[in-house]
DRENTI-164302 format. One record per residue: x, y, z of N, C-alpha, C, O, CB in turn. Coordinates in steps of 0.001 Angstrom, whole numbers, padded with zeros to 6 digits, always signed. Glycine has a CB too. Layout:
<nodes>
XYZXYZXYZXYZXYZ/...
</nodes>
This chain:
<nodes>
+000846-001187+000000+000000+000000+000000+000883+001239+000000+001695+001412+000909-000958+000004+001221/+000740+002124-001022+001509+003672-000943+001431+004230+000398+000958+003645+001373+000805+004854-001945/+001846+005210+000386+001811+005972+001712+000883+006747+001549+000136+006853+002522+002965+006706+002156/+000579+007500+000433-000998+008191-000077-002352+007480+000110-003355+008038+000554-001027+008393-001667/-002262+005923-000354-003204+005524+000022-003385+005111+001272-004502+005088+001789-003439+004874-000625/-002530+004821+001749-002668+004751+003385-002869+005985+003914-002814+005551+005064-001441+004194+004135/-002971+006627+004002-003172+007534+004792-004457+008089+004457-005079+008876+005171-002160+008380+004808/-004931+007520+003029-006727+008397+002923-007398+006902+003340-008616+006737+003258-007506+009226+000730/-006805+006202+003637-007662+004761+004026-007193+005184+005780-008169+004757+006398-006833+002733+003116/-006645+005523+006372-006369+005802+007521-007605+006720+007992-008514+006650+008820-005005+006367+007570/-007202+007507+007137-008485+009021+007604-009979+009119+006795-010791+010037+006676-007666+010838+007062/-009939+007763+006315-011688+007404+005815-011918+006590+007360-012817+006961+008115-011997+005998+003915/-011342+005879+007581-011274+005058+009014-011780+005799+010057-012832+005473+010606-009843+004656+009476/-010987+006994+010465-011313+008041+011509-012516+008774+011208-013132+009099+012224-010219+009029+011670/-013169+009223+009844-014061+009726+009777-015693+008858+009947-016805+009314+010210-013701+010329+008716/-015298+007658+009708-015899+006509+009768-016617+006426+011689-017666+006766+012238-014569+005254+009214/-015635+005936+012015-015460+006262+013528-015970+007790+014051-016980+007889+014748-013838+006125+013852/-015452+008558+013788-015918+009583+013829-017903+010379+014037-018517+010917+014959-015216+009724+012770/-018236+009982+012511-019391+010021+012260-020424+009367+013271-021449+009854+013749-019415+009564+011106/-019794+008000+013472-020673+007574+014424-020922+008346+015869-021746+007917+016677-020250+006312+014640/-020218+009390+016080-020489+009777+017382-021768+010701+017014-022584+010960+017899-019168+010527+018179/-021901+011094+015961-023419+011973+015523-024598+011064+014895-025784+011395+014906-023090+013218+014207/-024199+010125+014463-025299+009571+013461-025846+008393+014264-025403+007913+015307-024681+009059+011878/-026867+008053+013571-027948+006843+014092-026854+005792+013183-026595+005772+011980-030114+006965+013447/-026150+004604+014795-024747+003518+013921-025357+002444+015207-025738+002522+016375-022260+004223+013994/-025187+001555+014270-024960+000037+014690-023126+000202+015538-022233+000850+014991-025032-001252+012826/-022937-000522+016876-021906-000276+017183-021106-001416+016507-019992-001243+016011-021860-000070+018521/-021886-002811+016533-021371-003962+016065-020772-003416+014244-019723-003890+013809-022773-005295+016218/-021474-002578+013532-020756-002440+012228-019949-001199+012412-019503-000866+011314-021742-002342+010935/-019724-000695+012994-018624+000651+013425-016982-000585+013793-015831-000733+013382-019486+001907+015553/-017824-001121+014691-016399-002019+015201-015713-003123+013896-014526-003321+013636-016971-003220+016752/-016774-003628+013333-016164-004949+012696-015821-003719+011522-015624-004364+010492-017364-006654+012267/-015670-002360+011224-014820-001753+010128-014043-001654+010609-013114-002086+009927-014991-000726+009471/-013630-001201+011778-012329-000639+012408-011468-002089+012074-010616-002145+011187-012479-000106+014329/-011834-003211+012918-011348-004622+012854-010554-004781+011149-009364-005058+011002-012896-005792+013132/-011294-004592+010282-011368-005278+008745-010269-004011+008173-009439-004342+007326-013367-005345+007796/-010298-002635+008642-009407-001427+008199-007926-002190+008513-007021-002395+007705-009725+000217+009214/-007974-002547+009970-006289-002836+010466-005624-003643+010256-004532-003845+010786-005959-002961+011541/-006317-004467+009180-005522-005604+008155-004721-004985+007464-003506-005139+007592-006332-006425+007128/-005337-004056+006484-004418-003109+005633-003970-001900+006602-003362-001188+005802-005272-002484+004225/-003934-001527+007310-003790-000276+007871-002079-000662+008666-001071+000040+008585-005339+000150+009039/-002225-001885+009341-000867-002110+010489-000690-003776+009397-000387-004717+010131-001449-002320+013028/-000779-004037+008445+000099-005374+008025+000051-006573+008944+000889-007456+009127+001635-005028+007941/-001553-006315+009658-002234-007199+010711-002504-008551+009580-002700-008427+008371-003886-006355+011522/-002444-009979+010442-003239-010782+009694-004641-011205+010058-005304-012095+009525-002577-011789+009532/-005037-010271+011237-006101-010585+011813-006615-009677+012677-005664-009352+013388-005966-011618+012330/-007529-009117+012999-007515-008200+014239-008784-008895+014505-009336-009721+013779-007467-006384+014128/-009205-008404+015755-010371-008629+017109-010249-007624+018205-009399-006804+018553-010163-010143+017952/-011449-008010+018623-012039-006637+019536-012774-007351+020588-013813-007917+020248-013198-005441+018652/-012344-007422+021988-012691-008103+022904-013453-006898+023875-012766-005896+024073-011448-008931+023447/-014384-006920+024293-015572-006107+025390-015620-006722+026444-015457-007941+026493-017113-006011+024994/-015903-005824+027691-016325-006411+028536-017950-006152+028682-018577-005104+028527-015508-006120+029557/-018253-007016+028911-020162-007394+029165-020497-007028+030080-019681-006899+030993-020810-008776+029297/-021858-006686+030268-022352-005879+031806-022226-006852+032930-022335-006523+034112-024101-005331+031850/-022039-007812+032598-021485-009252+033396-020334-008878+034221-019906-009115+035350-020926-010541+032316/-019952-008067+032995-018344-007778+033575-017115-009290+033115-016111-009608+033751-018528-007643+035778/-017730-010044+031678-017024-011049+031207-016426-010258+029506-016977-009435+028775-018159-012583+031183/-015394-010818+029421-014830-010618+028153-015670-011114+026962-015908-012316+027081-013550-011249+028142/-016120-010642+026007-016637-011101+025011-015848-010890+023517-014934-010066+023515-017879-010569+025106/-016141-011552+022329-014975-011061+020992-016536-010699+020552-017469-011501+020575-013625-012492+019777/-016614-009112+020091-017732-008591+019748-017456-008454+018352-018484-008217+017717-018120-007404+020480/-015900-008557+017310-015674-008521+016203-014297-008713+016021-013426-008253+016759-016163-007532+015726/-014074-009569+014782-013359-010512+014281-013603-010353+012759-014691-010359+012183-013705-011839+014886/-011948-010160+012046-011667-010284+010759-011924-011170+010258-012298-011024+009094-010739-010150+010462/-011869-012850+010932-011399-013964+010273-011832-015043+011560-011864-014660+012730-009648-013827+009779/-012156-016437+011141-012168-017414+012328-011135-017284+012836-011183-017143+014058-012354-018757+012142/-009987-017270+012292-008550-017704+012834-008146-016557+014038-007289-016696+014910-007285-017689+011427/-008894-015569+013844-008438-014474+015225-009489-014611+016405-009266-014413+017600-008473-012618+014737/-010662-014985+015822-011617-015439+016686-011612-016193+017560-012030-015820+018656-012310-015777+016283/-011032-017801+017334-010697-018745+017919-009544-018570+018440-009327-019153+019502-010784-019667+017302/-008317-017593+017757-007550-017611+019219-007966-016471+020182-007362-016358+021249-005907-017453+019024/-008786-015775+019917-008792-015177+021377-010075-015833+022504-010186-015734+023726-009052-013396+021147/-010976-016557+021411-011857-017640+022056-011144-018852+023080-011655-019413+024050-012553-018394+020797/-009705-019038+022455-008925-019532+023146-008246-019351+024214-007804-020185+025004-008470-019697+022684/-008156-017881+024211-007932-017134+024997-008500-016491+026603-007983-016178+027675-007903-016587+024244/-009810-016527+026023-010458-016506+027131-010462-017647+028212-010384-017575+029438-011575-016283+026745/-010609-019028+027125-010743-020227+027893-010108-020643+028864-010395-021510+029689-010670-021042+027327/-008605-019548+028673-007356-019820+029691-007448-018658+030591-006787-018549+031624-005765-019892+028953/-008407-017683+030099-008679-016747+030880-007486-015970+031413-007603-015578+032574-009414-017265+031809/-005845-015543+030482-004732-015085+030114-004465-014680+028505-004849-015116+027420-003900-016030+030583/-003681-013713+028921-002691-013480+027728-002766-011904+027298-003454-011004+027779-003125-014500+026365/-002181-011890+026633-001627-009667+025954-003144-009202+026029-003409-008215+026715-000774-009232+023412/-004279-009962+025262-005430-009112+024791-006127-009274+026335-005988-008085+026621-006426-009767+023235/-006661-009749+027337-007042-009824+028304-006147-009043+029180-006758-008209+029850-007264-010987+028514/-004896-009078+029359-003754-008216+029853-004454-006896+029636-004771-006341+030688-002237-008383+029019/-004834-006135+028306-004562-005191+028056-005949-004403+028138-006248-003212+028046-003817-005270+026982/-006697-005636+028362-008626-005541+028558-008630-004696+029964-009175-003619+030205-009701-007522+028858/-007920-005458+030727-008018-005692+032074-007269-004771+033040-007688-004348+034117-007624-006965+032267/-006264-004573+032548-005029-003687+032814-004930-002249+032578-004535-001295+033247-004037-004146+032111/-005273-002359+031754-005692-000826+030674-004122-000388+030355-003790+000776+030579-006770+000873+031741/-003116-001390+029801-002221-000735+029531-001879-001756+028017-002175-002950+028018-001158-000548+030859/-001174-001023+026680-001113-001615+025813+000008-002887+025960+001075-002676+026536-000990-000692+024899/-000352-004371+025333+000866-005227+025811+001337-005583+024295+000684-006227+023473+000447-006728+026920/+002465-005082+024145+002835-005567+022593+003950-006802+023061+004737-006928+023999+003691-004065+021410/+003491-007794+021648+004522-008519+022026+005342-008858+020471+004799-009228+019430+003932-009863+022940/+006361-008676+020638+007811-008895+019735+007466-010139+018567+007187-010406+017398+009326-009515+020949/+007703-010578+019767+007524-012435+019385+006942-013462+020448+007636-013441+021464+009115-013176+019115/+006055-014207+020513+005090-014905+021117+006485-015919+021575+006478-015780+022798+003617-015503+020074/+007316-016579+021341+007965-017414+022320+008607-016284+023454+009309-016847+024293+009182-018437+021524/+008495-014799+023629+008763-014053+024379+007769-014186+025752+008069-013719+026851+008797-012908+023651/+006450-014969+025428+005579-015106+026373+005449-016257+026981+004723-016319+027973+004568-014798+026007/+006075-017307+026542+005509-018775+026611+005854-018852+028163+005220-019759+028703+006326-020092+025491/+006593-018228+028928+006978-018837+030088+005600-018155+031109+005016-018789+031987+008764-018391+030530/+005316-016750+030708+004307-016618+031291+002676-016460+030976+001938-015889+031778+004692-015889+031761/+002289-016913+029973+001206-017476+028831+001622-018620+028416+001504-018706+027194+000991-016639+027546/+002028-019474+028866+001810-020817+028061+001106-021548+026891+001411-022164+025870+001494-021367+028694/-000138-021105+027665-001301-021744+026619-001469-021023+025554-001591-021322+024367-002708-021878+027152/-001458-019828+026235-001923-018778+025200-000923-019163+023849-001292-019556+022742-001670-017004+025849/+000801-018849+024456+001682-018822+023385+001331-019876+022329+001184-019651+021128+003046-018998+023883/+001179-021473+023167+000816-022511+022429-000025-022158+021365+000415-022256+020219+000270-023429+023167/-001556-021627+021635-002508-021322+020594-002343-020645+019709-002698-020913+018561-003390-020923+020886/-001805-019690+020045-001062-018333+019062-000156-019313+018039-000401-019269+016834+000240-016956+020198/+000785-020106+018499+002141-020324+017287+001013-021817+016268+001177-022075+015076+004446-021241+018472/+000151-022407+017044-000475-023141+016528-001025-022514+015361-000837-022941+014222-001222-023637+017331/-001776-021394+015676-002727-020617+014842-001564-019906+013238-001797-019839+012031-003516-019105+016157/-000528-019568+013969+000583-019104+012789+000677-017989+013003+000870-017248+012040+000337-019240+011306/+000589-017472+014225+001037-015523+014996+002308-015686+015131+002768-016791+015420+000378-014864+016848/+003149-014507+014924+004393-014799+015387+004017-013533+016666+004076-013971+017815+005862-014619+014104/+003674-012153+016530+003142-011596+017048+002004-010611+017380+001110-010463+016548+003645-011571+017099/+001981-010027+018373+000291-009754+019059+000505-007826+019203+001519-007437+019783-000036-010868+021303/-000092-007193+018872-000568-005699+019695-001105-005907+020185-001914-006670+019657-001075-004616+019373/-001382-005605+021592-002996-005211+021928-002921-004242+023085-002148-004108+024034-004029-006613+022421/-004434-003367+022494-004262-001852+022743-005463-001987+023797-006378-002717+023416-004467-000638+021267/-005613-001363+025144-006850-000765+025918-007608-000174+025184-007068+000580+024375-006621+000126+026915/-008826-000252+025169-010354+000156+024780-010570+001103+025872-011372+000700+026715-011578-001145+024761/-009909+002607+026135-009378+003025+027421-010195+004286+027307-010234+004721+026156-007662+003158+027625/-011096+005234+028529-010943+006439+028526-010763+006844+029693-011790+006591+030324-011773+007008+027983/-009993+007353+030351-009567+007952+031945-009163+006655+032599-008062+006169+032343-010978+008781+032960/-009864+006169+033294-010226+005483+034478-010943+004070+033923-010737+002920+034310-011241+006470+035439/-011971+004615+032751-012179+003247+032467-011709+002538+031486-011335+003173+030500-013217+003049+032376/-011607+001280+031467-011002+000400+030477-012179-000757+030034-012373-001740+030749-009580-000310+031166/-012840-000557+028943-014036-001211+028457-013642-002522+027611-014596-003299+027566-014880-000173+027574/-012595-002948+026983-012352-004146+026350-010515-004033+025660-009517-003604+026239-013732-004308+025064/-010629-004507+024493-009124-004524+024063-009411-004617+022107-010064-005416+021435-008108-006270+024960/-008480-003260+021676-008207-003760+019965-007124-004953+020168-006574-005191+021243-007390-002286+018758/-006917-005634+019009-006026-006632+019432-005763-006580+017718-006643-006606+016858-006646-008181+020420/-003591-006462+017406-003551-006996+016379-002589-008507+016180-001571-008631+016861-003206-005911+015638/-002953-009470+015329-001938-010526+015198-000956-010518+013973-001427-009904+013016-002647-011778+015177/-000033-010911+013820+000824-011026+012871+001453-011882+012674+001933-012449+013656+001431-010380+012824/+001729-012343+011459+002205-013356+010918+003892-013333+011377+004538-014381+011363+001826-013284+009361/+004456-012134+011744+005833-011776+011224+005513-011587+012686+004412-011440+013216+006424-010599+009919/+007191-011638+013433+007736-011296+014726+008207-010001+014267+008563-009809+013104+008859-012302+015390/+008211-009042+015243+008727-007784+015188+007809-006684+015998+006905-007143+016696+008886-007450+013714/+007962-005466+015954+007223-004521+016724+006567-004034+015717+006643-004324+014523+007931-003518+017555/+005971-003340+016215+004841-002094+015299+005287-001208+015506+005291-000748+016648+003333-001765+015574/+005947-000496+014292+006393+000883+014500+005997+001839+015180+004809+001653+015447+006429+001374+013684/+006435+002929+015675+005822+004159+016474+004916+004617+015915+003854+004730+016526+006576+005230+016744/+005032+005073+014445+003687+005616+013591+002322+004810+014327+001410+005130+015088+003830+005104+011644/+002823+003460+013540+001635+002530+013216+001186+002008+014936+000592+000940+015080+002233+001009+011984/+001520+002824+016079+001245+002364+017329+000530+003255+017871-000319+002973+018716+002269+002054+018080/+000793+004582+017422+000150+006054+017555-000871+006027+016958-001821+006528+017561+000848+007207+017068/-001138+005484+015619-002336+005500+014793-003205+004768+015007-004330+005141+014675-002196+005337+013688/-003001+003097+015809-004081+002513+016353-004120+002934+017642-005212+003053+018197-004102+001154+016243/-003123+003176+018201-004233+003371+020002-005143+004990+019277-006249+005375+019658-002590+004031+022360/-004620+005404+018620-006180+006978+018332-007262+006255+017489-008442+006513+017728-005587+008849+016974/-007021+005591+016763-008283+004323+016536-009377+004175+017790-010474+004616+018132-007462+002614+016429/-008320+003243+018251-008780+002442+019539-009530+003623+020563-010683+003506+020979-007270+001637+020384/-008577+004829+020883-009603+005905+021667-010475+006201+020940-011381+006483+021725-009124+007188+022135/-011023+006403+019498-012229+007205+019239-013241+006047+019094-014425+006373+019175-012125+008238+017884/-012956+004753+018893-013714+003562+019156-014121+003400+020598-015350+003380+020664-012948+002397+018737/-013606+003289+021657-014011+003437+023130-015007+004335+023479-015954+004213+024255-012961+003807+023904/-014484+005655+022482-015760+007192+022370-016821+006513+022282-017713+006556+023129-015787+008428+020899/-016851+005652+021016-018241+005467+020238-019213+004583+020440-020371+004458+020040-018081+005235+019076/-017992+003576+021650-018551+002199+022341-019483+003278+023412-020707+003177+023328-017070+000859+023255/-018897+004310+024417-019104+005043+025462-021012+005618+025153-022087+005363+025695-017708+006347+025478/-020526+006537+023912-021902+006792+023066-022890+005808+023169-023695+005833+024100-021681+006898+021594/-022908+004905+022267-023901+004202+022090-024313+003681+023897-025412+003168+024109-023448+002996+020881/-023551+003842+024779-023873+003060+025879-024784+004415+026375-025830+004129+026959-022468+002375+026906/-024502+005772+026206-025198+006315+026548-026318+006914+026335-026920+007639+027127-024802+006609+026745/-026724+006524+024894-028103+006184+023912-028618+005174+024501-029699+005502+024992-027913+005768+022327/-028391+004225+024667-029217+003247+025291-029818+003379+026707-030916+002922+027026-028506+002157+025285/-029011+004028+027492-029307+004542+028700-030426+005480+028526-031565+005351+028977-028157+005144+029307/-029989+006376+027864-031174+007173+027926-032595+007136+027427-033547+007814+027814-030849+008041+027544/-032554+006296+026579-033840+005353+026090-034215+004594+026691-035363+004213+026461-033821+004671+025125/-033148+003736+028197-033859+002952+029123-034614+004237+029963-035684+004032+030535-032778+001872+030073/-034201+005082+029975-034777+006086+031071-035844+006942+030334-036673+007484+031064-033549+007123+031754/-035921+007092+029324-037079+007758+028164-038368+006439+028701-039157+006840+029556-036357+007615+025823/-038470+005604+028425-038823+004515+028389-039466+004392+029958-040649+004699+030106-037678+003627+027903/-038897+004068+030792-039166+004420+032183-040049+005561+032506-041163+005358+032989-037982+004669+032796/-039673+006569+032300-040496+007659+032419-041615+007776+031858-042510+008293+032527-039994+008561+032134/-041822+007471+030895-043007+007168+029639-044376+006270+030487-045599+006404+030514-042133+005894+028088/-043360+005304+031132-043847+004125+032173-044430+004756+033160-045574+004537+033557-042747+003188+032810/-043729+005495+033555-044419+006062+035195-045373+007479+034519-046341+007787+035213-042718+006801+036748/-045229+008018+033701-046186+008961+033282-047611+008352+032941-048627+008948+033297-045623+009668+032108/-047667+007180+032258-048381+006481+031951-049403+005763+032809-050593+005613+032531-047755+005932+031430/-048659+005269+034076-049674+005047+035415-049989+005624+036194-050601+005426+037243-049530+004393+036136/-049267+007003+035360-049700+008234+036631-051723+008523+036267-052774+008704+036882-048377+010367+036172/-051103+008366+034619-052839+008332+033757-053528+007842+034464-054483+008416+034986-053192+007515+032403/-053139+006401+034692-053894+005462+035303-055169+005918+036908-056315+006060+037334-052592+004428+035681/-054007+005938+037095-054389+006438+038708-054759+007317+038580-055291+007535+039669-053542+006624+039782/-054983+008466+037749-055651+009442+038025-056954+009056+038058-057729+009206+039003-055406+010402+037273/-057326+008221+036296-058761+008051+036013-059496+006980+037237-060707+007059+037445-058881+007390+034367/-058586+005949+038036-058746+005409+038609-059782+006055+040325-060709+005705+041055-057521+004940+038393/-058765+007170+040155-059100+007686+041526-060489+008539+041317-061357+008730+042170-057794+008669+042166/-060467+009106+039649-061754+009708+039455-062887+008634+039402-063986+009070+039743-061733+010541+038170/-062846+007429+039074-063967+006354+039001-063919+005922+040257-065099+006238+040408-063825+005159+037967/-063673+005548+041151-064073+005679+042494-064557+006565+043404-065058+006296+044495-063415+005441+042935/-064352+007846+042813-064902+009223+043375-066671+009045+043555-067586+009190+044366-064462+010624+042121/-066379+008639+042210-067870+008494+041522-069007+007838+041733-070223+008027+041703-067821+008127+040542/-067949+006709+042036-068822+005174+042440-068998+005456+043712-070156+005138+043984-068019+003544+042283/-068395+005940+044758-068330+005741+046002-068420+006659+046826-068410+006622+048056-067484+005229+046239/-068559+007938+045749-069400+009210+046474-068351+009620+047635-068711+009865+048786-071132+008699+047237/-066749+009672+047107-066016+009874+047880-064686+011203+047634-064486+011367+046430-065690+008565+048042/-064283+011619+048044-063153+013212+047417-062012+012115+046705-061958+010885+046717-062067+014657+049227/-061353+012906+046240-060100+012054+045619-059063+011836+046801-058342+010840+046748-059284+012924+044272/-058982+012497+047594-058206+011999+048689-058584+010670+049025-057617+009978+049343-058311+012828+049839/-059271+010310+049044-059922+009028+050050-060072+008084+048532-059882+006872+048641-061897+009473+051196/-060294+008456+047618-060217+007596+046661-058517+006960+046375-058339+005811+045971-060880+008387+045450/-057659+007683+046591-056184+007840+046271-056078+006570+047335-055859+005423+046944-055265+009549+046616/-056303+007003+049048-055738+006173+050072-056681+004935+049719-055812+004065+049776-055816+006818+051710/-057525+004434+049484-057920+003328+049142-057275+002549+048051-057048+001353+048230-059040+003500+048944/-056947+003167+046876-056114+002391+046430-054307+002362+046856-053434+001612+046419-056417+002642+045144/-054227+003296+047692-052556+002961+048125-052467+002439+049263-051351+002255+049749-051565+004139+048246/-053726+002049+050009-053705+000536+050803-053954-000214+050344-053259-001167+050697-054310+000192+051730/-054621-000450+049655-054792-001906+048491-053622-002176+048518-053259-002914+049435-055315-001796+046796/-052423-001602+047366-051201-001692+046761-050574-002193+047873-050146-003342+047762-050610-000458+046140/-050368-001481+049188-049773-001976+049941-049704-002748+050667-048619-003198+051036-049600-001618+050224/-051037-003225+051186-051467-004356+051348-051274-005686+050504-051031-006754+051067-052496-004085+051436/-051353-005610+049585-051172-007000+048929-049801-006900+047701-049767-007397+046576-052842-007449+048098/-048644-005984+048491-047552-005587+047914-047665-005637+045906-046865-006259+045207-046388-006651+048677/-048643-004964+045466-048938-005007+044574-048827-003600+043716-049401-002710+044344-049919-005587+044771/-048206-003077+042345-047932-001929+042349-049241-001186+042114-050082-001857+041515-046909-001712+041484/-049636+000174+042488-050118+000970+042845-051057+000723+041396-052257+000479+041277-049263+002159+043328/-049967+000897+040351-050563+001532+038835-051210-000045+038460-052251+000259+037878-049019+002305+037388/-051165-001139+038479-052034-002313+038679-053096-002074+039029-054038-001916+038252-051686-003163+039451/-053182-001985+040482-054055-001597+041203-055374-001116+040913-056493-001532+041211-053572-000936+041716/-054786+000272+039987-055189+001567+039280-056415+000832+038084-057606+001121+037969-053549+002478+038427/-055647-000128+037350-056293-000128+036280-057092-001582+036665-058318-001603+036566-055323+000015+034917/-056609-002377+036955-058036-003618+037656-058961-002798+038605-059771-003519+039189-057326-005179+038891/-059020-001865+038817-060020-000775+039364-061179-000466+038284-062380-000709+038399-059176+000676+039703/-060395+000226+037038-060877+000872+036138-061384+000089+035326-062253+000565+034595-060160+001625+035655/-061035-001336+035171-061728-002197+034199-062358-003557+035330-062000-004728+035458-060443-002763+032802/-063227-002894+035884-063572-003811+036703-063324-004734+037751-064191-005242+038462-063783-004163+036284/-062198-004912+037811-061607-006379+038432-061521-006315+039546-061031-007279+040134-060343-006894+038086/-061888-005345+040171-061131-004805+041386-062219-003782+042024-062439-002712+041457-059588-004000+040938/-063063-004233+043527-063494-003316+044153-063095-002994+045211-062701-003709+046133-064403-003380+044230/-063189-001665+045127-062906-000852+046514-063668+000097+047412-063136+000547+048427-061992-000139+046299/
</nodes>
């Protein structure tokens, strides 16, 4: 690859990434581009992208190829090695050459030279304090990743963490849109509730209200239930 074209395939990448922090994005297809870019981008033969789950377990949320998949599937299984290191740690673990690890990854090294890695990047999914998963690159060839090409994926890797961060906080707020919607909704309830007992029972809304919020509490049942087996019959008070 030229150095021209690398570098507008570099910065289609970032804008890529980028965009997603404004636009309506799938995170799963934001990630598996970043993944599929750093083949050509770092002379990767494989990259993967390991998350941690609200579990708080490592997951491979995207993968170039089976062959990077299964070793970090392998990886987990031993529950060690650079990409979990670097998940976990929040610090990048490059490695040279994989018999550089074998004494303290064993398995890992095993799977890796099985698979045909000579060596591994792997970068924190990092912002401040938190550390959300790991980019991870493999290579066919032993050697380092140049300074360029180490600078250019961990700023990858940070505006990907951005975009992981984003979407977590779209979802949040749609759990809480959602919620609210919920409790506005049985607030309805209970209102009409408390007005049809007014009615029936020739009573103020005060006293209509405490009748149904001893009910509720009485038979630890929520209020807005309550409300509407009131209103559709089911329920006298």
């Amino acid at each position: 690859m030229t150095a021209l074209t690398r570098e507008h395939q570099l910065l289609g990448t970032f804008v890529t990434l980028a965009d997603s922090l404004v636009d309506d994005f799938d995170i799963v297809d934001v990630l598996q581009r970043l993944v599929d870019d750093c083949i050509s981008l770092f002379d990767a033969s494989a990259a993967g992208i390991l998350l941690l789950s609200p579990s708080n377990r490592l997951e491979v949320i995207a993968s170039t190829s089976e062959r990077s998949e299964l070793v970090e599937l392998m990886q987990l299984r031993v529950g060690a090695g650079p990409c979990v290191e670097a998940a976990t740690g929040g610090e990048v673990v490059s490695v040279d050459d994989i018999d550089q690890i074998a004494h303290r990854w064993p398995a890992f090294a095993t799977d890796a030279r099985a698979s045909g890695f000579s060596s591994i990047h792997a970068i924190p999914l990092r912002l401040r304090d938190s550390t959300l998963g790991s980019l991870n690159l493999f290579r066919d060839e032993a050697g380092a990743l140049n300074a360029a090409d180490a600078a250019a994926a961990q700023a990858l890797a940070d505006i990907a963490t951005i975009s992981i961060l984003q979407q977590r906080l779209v979802e949040e707020s749609e759990v809480a849109q959602a919620q609210l919607q919920r409790a506005l909704d049985s607030r309805v309830v209970i209102e009409q509730a408390k007005g049809y007992l007014a009615q029936m029972r020739d009573i103020d809304m005060d006293e209509a209200f405490a009748r149904i919020r001893s009910h509720a509490r009485s038979t630890q049942t929520r209020i807005g239930v309550v409300a509407r087996d009131v209103i559709d019959g089911r329920l006298s008070l």
